[in-house]
C-alpha positions in Angstrom: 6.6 20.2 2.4 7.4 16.7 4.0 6.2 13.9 1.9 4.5 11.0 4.7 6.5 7.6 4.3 4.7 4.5 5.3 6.2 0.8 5.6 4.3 -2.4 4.3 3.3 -2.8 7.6 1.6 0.5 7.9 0.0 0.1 5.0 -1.3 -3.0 5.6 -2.9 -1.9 9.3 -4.4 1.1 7.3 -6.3 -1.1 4.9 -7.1 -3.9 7.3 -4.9 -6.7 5.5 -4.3 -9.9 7.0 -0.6 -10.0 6.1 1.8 -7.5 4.6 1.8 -9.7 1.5 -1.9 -9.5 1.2 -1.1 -5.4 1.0 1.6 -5.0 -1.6 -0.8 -7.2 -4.0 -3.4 -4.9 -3.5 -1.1 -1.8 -3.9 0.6 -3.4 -7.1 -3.2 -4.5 -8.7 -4.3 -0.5 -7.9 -0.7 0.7 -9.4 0.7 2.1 -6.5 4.5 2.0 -6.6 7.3 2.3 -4.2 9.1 5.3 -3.7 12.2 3.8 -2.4 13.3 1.4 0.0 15.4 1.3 3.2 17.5 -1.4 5.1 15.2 -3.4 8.3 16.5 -2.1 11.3 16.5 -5.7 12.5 17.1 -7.6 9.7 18.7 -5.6 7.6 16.5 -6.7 4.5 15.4 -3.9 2.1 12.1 -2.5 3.1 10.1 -0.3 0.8 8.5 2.5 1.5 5.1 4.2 -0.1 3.6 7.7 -0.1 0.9 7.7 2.2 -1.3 10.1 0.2 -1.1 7.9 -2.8 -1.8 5.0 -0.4 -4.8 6.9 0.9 -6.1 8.2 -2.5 -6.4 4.3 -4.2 -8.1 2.9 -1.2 -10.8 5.8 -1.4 -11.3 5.1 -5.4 -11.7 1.5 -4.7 -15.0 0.0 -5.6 -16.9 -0.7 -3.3 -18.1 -4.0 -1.6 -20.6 -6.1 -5.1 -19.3 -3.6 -7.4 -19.9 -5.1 -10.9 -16.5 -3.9 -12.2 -17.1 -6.2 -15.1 -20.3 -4.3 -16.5 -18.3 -1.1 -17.4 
């Protein structure tokens, strides 16, 4: 079975993010974690990389838009 890799950047189109940034907050606050990371092809900067299902899976458990979060 083939695990699905995504970049920042991937991750950040899926959810609709305005910046990469913007994405690994959100994937750190919902405890979603890097698997590993590989060199830029153009820079040649680490990039990490996250399972996609796991990617997938906190976005659908998010709650939703007025969610009183707080009342739990």
């Amino acid at each position: 079975m083939t695990v699905e890799l995504w970049t920042i950047d991937q991750v950040a189109a899926y959810l609709g993010a305005t910046s990469a940034k913007s994405a690994s907050r959100t994937l750190s606050r919902w405890g979603v974690a890097a698997v590993g990371y590989v060199p830029h092809p153009v820079s040649r900067r680490p990039q990490a990389r996250y399972v996609a299902d796991e990617v997938r899976d906190a976005a659908a458990a998010r709650p939703g838009q007025g969610s009183r979060t707080d009342l739990r």
